[in-house]
C-alpha positions as CSV (number, residue, x, y, z in Angstrom):
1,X,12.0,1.6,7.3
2,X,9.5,2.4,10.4
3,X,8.7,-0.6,12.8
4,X,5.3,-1.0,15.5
5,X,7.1,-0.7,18.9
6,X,5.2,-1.7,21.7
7,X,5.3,-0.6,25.4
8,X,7.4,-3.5,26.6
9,X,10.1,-2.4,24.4
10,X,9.3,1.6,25.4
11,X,9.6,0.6,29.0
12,X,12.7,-1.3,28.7
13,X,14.4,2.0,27.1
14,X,12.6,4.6,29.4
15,X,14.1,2.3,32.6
16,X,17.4,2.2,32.1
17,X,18.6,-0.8,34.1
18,X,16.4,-2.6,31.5
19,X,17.8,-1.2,28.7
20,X,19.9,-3.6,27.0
21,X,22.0,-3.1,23.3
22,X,19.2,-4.4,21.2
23,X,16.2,-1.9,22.8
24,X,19.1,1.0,22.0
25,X,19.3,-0.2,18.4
26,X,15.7,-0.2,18.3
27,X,15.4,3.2,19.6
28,X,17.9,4.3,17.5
29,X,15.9,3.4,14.8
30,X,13.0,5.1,15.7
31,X,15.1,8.2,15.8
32,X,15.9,7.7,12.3
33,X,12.5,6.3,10.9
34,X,9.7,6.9,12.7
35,X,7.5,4.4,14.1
36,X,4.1,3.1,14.3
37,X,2.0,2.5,17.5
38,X,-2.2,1.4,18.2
39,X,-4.1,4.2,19.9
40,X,-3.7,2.4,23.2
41,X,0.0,2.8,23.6
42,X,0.4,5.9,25.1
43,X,-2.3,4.6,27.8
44,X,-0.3,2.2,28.7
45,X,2.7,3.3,29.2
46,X,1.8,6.7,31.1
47,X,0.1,3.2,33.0
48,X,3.1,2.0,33.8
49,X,5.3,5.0,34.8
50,X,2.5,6.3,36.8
51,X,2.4,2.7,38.6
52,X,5.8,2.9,39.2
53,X,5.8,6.5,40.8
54,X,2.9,5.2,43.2
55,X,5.6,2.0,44.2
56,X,8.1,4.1,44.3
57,X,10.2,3.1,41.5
58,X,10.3,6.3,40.6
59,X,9.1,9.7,41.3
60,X,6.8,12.3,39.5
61,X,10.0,14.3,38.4
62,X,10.9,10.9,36.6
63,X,7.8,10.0,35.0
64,X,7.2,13.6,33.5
65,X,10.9,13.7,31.8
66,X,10.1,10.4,30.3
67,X,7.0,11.1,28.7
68,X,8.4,14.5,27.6
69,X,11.4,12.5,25.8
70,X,8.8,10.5,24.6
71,X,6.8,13.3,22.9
72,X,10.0,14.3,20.2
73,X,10.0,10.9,19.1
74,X,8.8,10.7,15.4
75,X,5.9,8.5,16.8
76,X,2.7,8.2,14.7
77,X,-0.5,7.0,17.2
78,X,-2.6,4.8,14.3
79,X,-5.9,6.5,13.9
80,X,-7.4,3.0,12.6
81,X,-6.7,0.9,16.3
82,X,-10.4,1.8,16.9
83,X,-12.1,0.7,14.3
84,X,-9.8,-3.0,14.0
85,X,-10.6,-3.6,17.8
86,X,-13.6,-5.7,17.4
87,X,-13.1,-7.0,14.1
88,X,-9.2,-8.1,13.1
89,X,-7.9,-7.3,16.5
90,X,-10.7,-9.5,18.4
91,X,-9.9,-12.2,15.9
92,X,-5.8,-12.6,16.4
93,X,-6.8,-12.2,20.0
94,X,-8.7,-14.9,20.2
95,X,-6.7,-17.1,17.6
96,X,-3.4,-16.6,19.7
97,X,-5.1,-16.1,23.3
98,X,-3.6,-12.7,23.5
99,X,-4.9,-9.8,25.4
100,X,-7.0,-7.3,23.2
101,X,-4.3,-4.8,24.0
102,X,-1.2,-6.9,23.1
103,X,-3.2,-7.9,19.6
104,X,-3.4,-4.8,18.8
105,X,0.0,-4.0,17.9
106,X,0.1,-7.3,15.7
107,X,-2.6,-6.3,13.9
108,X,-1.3,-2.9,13.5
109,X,2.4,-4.3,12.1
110,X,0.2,-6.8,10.0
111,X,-2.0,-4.6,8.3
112,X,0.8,-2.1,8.1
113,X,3.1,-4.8,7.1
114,X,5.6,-3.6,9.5
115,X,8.3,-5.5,11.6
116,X,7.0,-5.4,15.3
117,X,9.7,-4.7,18.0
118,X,8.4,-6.2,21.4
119,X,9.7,-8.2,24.2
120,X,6.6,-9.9,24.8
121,X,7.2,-13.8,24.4
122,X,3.8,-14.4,24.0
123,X,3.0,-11.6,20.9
124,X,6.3,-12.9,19.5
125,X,4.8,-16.5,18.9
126,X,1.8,-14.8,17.8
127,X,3.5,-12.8,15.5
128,X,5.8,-15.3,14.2
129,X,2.6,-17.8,13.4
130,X,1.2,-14.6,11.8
131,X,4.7,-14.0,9.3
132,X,5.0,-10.5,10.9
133,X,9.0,-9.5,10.9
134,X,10.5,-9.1,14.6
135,X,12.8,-7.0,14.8
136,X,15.8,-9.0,17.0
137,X,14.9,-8.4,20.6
138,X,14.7,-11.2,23.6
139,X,13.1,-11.0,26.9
């Protein structure tokens, strides 16, 4: 079965410190299934590991090997994100006062009818209220 994973839960396995049993379960699904992410996913987490090169989390060295393990993941980018972004997406957004970005992925594991696997306390309530499946993660 293939899941939405989200960038907190990405991040959390691309920064080890943060990794924790349940993100390598999730990743170790991915591995074995495949999963789903909104068009916008990618964006943000290049974001994020770019962000922390310029802090200095991290270097460039870092950053590229992430993305490059990344890349061999059985990921599928969802070619609908666009077209849900000011219709079903605008609507859970505004339903659950989530960012457009963050509703994304709940729309995506909705419509897809897909467990979501996120960190995110506030896309898990959302989700929950919305009877998608969470896959067993905690902040």
């Amino acid at each position: 079965m293939s899941l939405v994973l989200d960038s907190s839960v990405t991040l959390a396995w691309v920064y080890s410190a943060e990794t924790t049993e349940e993100v390598s379960v999730v990743f170790a699904r991915v591995v074995e299934s495949g999963a789903w992410v909104p068009a916008l996913w990618r964006l943000e987490v290049a974001n994020v590991l770019e962000m922390g090169v310029r802090k200095g989390r991290s270097d460039s060295t870092f950053r590229d090997a992430a993305l490059a393990d990344l890349a061999i993941l059985p990921i599928t980018v969802d070619p609908e994100t666009h077209r849900q972004a000011w219709g079903a997406t605008a609507k859970l957004a505004a339903r659950h006062r989530l960012t457009l970005y963050d509703a994304a992925y709940l729309e995506l594991a909705r419509r897809r009818c897909l467990p979501l696997a996120t960190l995110d306390s506030e896309l898990r309530v959302a989700a929950t209220a919305e009877d998608v499946a969470l896959l067993g993660l905690r902040e």
